[in-house]
N, C-alpha and C positions, 0 to 999 in steps of 0.2 A: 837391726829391725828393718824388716823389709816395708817399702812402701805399696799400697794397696790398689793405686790407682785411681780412675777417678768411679765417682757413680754414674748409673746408666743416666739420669736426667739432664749431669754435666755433659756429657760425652753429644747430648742430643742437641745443646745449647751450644755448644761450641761447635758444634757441626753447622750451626746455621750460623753463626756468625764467622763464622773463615767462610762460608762458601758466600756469604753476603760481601765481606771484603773481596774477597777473589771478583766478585761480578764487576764490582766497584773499580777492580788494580785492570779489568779485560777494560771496563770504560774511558778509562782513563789513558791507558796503553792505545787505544782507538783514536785518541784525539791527539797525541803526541806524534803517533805513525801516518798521519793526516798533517802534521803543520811541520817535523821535522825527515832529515835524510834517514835511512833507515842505517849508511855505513858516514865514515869518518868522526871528527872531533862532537860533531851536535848531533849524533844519535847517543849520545853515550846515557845521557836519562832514560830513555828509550830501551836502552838494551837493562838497566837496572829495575827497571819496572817489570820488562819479559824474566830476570832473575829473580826478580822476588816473588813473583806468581808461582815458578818451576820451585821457590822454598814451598811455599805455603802448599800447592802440591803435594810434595814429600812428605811435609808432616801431615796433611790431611789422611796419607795413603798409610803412614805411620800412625796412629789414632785410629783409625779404622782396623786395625790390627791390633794394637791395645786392645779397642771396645768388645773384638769378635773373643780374644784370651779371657778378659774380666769376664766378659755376661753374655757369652754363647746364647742364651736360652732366647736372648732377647732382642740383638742386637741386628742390624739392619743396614742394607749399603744405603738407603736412604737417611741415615742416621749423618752421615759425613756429604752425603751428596746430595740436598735436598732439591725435590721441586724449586722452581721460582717463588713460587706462594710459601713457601715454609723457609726462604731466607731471611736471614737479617738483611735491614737497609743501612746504608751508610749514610748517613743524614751529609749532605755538603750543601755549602753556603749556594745559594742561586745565583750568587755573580760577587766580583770582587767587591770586599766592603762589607758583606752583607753579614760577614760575622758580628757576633752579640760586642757591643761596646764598640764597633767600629764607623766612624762616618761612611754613610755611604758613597757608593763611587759617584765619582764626577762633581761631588759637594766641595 
């Protein structure tokens, strides 16, 4: 049995939340490239971070090639690459601590 893929709705939802991660992995990568070296022992976070943006990437470019196979009639490079206003947020905590059931810092 061959599998079907996804529907055009999923394809749109998950297009906004990879491309809301990916914002979230560039903000992040931002602040790492700002407090650590970019070469030797302590960029090595730093370079896993630029690795896993260059996955999520691939599969976005992979998925958007899926979604144009499935549902040509409909389907949309804004679908995998959305506006800012039409991505998902990655909710993160405002400072350390500040997750649910955690004291907060400096307490």
């Amino acid at each position: 049995m061959t599998k079907r893929g996804l529907p055009h709705p999923e394809h749109l939802r998950l297009g906004q939340v990879l491309s809301g991660v990916r914002s979230q992995l560039i903000h992040e990568l931002t602040l790492l490239t700002n407090a650590y070296p970019r070469t030797g022992p302590r960029a090595f976070p730093m370079q896993r971070v630029e690795d896993a943006i260059e996955a999520l990437d691939d599969a976005r470019r992979a998925l958007e090639r899926f979604e144009v196979d499935e549902h040509p009639d409909v389907a949309d490079v804004y679908d995998y690459y959305p506006d800012d206003e039409h991505r998902a947020v990655v909710e993160v905590p405002p400072k350390p601590g500040a997750s649910a059931g955690r004291r907060p810092f400096g307490e």
